[in-house]
C-alpha distance (Angstrom), angle and dihedral (degrees) to the residues before:
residue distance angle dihedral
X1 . . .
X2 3.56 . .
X3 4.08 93.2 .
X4 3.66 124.1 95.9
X5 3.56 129.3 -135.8
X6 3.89 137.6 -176.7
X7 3.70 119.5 -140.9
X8 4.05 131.1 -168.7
X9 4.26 94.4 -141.5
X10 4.33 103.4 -167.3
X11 4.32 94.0 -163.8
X12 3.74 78.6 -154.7
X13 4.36 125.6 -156.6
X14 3.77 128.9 -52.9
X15 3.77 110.8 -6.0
X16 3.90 88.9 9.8
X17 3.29 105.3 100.9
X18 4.31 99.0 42.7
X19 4.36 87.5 49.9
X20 3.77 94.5 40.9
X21 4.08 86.7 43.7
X22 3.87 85.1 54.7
X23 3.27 98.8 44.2
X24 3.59 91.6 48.3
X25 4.00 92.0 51.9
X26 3.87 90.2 51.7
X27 3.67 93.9 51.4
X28 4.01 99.0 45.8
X29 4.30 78.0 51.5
X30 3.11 98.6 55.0
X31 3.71 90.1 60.5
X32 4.43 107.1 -112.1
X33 3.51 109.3 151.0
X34 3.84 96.4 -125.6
X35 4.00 139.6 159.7
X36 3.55 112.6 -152.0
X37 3.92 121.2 -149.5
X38 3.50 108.8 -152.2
X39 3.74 113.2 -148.5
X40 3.93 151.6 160.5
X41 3.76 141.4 -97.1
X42 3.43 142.7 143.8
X43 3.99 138.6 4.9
X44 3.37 92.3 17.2
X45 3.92 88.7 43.1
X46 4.35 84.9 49.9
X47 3.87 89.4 53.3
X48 3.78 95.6 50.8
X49 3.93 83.5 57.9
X50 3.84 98.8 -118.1
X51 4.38 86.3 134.4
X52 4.24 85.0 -152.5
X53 3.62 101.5 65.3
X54 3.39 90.9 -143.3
X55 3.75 115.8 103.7
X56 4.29 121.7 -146.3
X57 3.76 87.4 -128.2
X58 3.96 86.0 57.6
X59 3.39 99.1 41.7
X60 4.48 88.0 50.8
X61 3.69 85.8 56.0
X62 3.75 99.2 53.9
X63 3.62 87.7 40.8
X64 3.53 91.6 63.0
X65 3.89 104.2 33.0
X66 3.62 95.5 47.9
X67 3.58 90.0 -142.3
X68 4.12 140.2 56.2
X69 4.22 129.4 -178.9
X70 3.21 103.3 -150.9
X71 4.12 136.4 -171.0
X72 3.84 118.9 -139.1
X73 3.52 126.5 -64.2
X74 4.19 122.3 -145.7
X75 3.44 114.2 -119.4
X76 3.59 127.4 -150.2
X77 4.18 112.0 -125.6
X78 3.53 127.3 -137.2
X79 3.67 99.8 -14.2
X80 3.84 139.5 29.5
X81 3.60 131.9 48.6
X82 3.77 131.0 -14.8
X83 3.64 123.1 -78.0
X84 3.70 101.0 -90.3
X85 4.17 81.4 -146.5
X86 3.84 98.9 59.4
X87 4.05 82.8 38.9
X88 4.09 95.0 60.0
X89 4.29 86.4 41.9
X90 3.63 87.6 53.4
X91 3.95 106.8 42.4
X92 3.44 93.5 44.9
X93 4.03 94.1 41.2
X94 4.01 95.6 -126.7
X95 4.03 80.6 166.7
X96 3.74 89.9 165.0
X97 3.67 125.8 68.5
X98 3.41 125.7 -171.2
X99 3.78 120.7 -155.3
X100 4.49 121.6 -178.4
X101 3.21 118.4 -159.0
X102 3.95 109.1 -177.5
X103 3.93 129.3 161.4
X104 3.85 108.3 -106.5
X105 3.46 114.0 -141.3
X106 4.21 118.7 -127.0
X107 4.17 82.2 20.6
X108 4.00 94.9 104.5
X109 3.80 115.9 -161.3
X110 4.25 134.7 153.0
X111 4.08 85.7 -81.2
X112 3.82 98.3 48.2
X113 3.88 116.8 136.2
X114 4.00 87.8 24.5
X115 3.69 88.9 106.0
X116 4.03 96.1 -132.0
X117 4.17 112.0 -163.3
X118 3.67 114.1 163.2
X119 3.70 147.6 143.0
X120 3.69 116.6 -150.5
X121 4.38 100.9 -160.9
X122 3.72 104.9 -156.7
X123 3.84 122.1 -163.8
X124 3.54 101.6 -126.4
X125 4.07 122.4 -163.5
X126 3.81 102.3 27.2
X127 3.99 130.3 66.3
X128 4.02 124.6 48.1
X129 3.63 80.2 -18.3
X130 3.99 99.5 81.9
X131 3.48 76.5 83.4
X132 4.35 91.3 -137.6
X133 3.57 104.1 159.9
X134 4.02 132.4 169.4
X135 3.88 135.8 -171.4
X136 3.83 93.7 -140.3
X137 3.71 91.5 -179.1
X138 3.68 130.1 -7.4
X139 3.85 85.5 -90.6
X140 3.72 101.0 41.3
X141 3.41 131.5 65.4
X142 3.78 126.2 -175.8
X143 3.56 135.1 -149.6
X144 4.13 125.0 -170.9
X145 3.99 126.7 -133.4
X146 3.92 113.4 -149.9
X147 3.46 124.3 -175.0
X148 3.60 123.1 165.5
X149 3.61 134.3 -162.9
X150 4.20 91.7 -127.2
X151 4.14 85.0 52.2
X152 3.66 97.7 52.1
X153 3.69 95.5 37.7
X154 4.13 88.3 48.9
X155 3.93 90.3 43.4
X156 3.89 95.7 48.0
X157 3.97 94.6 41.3
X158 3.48 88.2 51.4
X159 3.72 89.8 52.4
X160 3.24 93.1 52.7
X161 3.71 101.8 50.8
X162 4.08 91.1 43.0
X163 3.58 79.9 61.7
X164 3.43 98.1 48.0
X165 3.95 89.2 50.6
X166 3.63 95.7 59.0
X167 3.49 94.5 33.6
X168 3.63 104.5 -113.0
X169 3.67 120.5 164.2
X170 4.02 103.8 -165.6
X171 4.23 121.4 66.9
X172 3.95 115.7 176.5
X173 3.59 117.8 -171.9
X174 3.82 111.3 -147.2
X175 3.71 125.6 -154.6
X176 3.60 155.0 130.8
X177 3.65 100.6 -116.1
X178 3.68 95.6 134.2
X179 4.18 85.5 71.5
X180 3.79 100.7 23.8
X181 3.73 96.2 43.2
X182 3.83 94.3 165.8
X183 4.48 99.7 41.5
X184 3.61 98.4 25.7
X185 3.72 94.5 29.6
X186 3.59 88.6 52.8
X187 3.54 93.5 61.1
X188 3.79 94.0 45.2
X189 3.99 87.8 53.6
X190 3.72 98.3 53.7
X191 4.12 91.5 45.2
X192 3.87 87.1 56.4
X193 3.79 86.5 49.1
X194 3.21 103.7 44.3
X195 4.57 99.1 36.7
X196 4.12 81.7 70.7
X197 4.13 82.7 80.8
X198 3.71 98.1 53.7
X199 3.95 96.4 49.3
X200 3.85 87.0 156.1
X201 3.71 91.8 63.9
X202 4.21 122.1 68.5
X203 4.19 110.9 -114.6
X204 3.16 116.0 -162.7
X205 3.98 130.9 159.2
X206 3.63 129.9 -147.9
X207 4.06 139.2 177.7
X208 3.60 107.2 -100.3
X209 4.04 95.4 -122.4
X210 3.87 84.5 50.5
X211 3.79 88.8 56.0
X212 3.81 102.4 41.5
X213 3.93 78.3 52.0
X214 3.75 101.3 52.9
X215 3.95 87.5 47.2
X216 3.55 85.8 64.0
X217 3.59 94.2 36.0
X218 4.00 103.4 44.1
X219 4.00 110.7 -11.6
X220 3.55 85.8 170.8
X221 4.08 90.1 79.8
X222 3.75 93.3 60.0
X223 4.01 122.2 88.0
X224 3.79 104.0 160.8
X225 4.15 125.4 -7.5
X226 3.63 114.3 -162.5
X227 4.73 113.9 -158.1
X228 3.45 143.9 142.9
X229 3.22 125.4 -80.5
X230 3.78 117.0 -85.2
X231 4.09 83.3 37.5
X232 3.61 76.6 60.2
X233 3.48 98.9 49.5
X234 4.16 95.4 49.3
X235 4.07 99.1 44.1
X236 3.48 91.3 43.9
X237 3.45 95.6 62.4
X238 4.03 88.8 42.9
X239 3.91 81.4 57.2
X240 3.65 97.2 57.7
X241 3.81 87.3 50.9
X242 3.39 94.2 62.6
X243 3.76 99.0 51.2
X244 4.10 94.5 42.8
X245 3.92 107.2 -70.2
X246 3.90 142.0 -77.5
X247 4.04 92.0 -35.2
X248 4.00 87.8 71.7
X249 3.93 94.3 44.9
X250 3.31 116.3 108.2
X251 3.99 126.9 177.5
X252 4.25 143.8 -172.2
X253 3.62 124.5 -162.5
X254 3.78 109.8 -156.6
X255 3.58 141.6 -179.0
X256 3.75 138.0 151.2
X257 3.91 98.9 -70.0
X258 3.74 111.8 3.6
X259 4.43 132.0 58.7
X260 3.61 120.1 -160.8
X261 3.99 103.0 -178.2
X262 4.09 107.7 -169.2
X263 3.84 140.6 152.9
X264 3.67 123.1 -95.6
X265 3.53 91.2 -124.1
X266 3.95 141.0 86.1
X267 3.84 134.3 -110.5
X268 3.69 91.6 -89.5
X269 3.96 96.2 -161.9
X270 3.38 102.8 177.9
X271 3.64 83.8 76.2
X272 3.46 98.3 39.5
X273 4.24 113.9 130.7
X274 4.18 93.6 9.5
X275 3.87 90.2 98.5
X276 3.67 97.4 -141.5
X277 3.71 96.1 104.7
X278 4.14 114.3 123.2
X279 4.04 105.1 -116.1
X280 3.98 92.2 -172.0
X281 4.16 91.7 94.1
X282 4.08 88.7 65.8
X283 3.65 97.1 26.8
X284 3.74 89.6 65.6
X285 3.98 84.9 42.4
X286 3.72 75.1 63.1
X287 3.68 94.6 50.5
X288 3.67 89.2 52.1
X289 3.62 91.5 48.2
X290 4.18 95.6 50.3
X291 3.41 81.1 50.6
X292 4.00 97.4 52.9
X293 3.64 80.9 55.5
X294 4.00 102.6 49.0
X295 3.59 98.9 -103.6
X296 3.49 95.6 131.0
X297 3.68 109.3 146.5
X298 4.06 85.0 53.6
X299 3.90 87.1 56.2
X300 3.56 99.9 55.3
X301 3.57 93.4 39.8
X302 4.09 90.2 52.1
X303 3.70 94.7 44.7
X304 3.83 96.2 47.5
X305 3.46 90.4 53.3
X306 4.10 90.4 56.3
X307 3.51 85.7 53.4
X308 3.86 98.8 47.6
X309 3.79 77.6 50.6
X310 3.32 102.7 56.3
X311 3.60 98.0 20.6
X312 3.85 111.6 47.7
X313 4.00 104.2 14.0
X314 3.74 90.8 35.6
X315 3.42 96.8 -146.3
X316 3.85 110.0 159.6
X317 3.72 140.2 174.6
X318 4.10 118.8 -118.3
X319 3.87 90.4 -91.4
X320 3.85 90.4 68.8
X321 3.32 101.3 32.8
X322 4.04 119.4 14.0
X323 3.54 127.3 -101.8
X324 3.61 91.4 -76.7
X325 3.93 113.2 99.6
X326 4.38 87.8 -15.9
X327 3.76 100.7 130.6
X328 4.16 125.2 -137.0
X329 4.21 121.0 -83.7
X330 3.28 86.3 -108.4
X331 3.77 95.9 52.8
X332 3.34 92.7 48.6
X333 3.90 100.3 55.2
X334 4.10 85.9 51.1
X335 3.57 78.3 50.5
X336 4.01 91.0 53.3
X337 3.80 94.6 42.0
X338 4.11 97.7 43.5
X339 4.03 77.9 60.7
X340 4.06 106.0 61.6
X341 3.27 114.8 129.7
X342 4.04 92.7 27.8
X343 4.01 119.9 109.2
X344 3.91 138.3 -161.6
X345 3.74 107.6 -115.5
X346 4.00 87.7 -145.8
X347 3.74 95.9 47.4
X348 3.77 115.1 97.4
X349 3.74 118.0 -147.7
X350 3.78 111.7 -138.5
X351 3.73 125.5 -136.8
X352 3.62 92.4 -112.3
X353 4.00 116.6 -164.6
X354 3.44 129.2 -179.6
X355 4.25 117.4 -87.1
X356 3.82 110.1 -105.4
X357 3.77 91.2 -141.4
X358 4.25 104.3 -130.9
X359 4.32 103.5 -112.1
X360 4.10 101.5 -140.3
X361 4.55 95.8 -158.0
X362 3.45 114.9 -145.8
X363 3.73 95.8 -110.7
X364 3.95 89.6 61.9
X365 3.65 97.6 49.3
X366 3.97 86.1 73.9
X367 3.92 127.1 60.1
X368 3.45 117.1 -147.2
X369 3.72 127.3 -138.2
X370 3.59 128.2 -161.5
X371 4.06 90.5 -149.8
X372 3.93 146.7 7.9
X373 3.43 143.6 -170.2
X374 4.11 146.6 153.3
X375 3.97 109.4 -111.5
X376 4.21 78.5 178.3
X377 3.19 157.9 -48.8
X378 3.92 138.0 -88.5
X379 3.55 116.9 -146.5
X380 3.79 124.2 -172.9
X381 4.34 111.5 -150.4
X382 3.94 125.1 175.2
X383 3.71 104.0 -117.7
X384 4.24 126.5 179.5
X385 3.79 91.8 163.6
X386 3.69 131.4 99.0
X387 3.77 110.6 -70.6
X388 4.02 92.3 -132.4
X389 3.25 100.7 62.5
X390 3.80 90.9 31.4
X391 4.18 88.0 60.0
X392 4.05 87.1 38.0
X393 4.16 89.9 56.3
X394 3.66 99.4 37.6
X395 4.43 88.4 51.5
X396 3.55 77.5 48.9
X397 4.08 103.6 55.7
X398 3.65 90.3 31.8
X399 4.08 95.8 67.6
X400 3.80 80.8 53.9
X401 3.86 87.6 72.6
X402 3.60 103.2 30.8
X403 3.75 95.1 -92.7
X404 3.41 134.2 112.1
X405 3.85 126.6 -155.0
X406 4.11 113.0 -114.6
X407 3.51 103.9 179.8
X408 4.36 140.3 -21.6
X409 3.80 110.1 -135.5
X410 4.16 125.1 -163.2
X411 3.86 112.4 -163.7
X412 3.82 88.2 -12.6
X413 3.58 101.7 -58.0
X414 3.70 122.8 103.9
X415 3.37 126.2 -106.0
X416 3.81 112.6 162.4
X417 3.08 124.0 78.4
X418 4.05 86.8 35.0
X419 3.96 98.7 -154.1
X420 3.99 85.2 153.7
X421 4.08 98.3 52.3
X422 3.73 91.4 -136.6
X423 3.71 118.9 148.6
X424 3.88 99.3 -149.5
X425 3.89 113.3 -176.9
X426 3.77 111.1 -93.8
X427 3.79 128.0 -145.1
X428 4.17 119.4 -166.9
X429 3.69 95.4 -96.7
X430 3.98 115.3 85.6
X431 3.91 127.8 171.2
X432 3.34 109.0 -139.0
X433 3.93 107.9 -155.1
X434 4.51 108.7 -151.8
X435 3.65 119.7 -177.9
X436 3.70 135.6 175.8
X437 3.89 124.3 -67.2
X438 3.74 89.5 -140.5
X439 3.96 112.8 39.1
X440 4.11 95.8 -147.9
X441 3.84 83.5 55.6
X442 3.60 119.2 88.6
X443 3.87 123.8 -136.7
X444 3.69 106.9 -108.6
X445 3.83 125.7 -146.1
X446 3.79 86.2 -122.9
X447 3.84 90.4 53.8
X448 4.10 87.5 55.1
X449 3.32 88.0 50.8
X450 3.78 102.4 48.7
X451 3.83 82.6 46.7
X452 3.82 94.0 60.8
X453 3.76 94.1 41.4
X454 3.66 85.4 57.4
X455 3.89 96.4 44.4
X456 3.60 94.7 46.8
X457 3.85 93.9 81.6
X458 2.92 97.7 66.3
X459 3.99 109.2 19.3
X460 3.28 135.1 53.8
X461 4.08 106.3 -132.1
X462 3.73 129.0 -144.4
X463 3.87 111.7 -176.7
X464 3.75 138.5 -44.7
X465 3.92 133.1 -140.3
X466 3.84 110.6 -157.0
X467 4.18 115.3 -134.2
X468 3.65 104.6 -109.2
X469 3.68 122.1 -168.1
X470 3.77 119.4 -165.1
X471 4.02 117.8 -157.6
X472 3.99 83.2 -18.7
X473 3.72 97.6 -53.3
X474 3.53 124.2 119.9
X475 3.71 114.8 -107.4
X476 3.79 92.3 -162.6
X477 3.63 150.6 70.2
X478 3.58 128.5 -107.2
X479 4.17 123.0 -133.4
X480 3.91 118.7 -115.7
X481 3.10 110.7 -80.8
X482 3.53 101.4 15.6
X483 3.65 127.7 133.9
């Protein structure tokens, strides 16, 4: 414990600043040598009227340190800026997150005695996440998916070698690839790949519903589950359920240079300044985080004491056990201190090793295709008029430009031609789907844009998507219902 280390600490909205305050005291106890820079983010970022939260002086400080603990942030919802929490994941490319969920003992809930330990590994920057939305129409909003190669190979390595540093022997990879075939598929590809280089560690994938039911079902069977990131976002929370809520949900954001080690929970202001809030969700954040840094003896000795807390002495904050006889936050971190040195006879101590952080080289951050071309193009009009004569007028324009017009969709289901005689409920938004006249002749640029010159007149346009092939296999999904 005779190292140093400088840390940016963001005391965070609501709650924040009494868990990161306790957490704080615990680690300066425990004896780490460490140099806390206290900084901002968040609400009272948003009122100054910087819109990212996220402060220059803040972002300096992590830029230097390397590493930050910090306590929740609030988030505005469903309009306004950004979350300032998603924003410091992103600009500092913590693409890993790294979510415990372990059965306490003394904290009784329905799964008690079923000896829960699991990591849920969340891809962290990509997905829903980008945070690329649209109004197509004024009834229609859009929101894009991306997946890349890089992030699933980065998400899934990392995976991997969290397991290896704990010594886990089981990794599922949980996804939806049996809808998304392209996003989530993606990500299911690349795990398959990439699970032939751990052969001492079980792969095994499973569709995401399928898993958030079996960790209701038998949570036991789980050891580590690797997904993207708002998969991620959903089971983790179902995790922390199972174990006794939020308070016991501890999380890591990693990438290759920076560590942003935060709770899994909000801001929680309606309890903010009572001091009856449970601290133990970031002060294992801050386990993970000494830890991340090598201070492993400091760990163990910090998260046995919780234990011995909770466990033996059964002292508990309201969450666990109701305002009657739950004892203060600050009570309860005296509590954790006045037991150093104390363990939990039924708490194994892993043989924790450092993470070998997964190096992604330049050259394998691109995949190479021997050939490409555009079968098409999809191109997304706001229509209120009849469909007929809307499908009839589109064929129409479309063998002005050397197109031809296979199929209008509406919320991805087809809807022109109408083989089926369905009347599905329409919005305003339709994606009309345009392909070559002559199938050995590739859709030009030039032909797109004739096309929307053309449609213009009498459409009002949203966006298109062009209909790549790569080495002659379609590098897009079909509508319901289409041939």
């Amino acid at each position: 414990m005779s190292k140093s280390h400088t840390i940016t600490l963001i005391q965070g909205d609501g709650i924040g600043p009494e868990v990161t305050n306790a957490t704080r005291q615990i680690i300066d106890a425990s004896g780490v040598k460490i140099n806390w820079e206290s900084c901002e983010a968040g609400a009272q970022v948003f009122k100054k009227g910087l819109s990212t939260g996220v402060p220059q002086e803040t972002i300096d400080s992590i830029m230097r340190n390397k590493i930050a603990l910090k306590g929740p942030l609030e988030t505005p919802v469903g309009h306004g800026e950004k979350s300032a929490n998603v924003t410091l994941r992103k600009m500092f490319e913590t693409y890993g997150n790294i979510r415990p969920v372990r059965e306490f003992p003394g904290v009784e809930t329905p799964f008690s005695g079923r000896k829960i330990d699991l990591v849920i590994v969340r891809e962290n920057v990509e997905d829903l996440y980008a945070g690329i939305e649209h109004m197509q129409t004024p009834n229609v909003a859009q929101c894009l998916k991306l997946i890349s190669r890089p992030g699933c190979e980065k998400i899934i390595r990392l995976a991997f070698e969290f397991a290896r540093s704990e010594g886990r022997k089981l990794v599922h990879c949980a996804t939806k690839a049996n809808i998304m075939k392209a996003t989530e598929g993606m990500m299911k590809r690349t795990f398959e790949e990439i699970a032939k280089e751990y052969p001492e560690i079980e792969a095994q994938h499973i569709i995401v519903d399928n898993c958030a039911h079996q960790l209701v079902k038998m949570p036991e069977i789980f050891d580590v589950i690797v997904t993207t990131n708002m998969n991620g976002d959903i089971l983790s929370d179902l995790g922390s359920g199972l174990i006794g809520g939020l308070g016991f949900a501890p999380g890591a954001n990693i990438g290759d240079n920076f560590a942003i080690f935060e709770a899994v929970h909000g801001s929680a202001p309606k309890y903010a300044g009572q001091n009856k809030i449970n601290p133990t969700a970031v002060l294992l954040s801050g386990v993970m985080m000494l830890r991340y840094i090598g201070e492993f003896e400091a760990a163990d000795m910090i998260e046995q004491a919780l234990v011995v807390t909770l466990g033996i002495d059964k002292t508990y904050t309201r969450d666990v056990h109701g305002d009657a006889g739950s004892v203060s936050t600050t009570e309860f971190t005296k509590a954790i201190i006045d037991n150093f040195g104390r363990t939990h006879p039924e708490w194994t101590r892993r043989a924790y090793k450092p993470i070998n952080m997964p190096k992604i080289k330049d050259s394998q951050k691109a995949i190479e295709v021997k050939s490409r071309s555009v079968a098409g193009v999809d191109l997304f009009i706001e229509a209120h008029n009849n469909l007929e004569g809307m499908g009839k007028k589109l064929t129409d324009l479309a063998g002005s430009a050397n197109l031809k017009l296979k199929m209008i969709s509406n919320r991805g289901v087809k809807v022109y031609p109408n083989a089926h005689g369905t009347e599905p409920d329409l919005t305003d938004c339709f994606r009309c789907r345009f392909i070559s006249t002559d199938a050995n002749r590739e859709v030009t640029d030039e032909d797109i844009l004739n096309l929307i010159s053309l449609v213009k007149k009498d459409y009002r346009w949203m966006h298109i998507e062009k209909l790549n092939m790569f080495d002659g296999v379609a590098a897009y999904s079909k509508a319901h219902g289409e041939d």
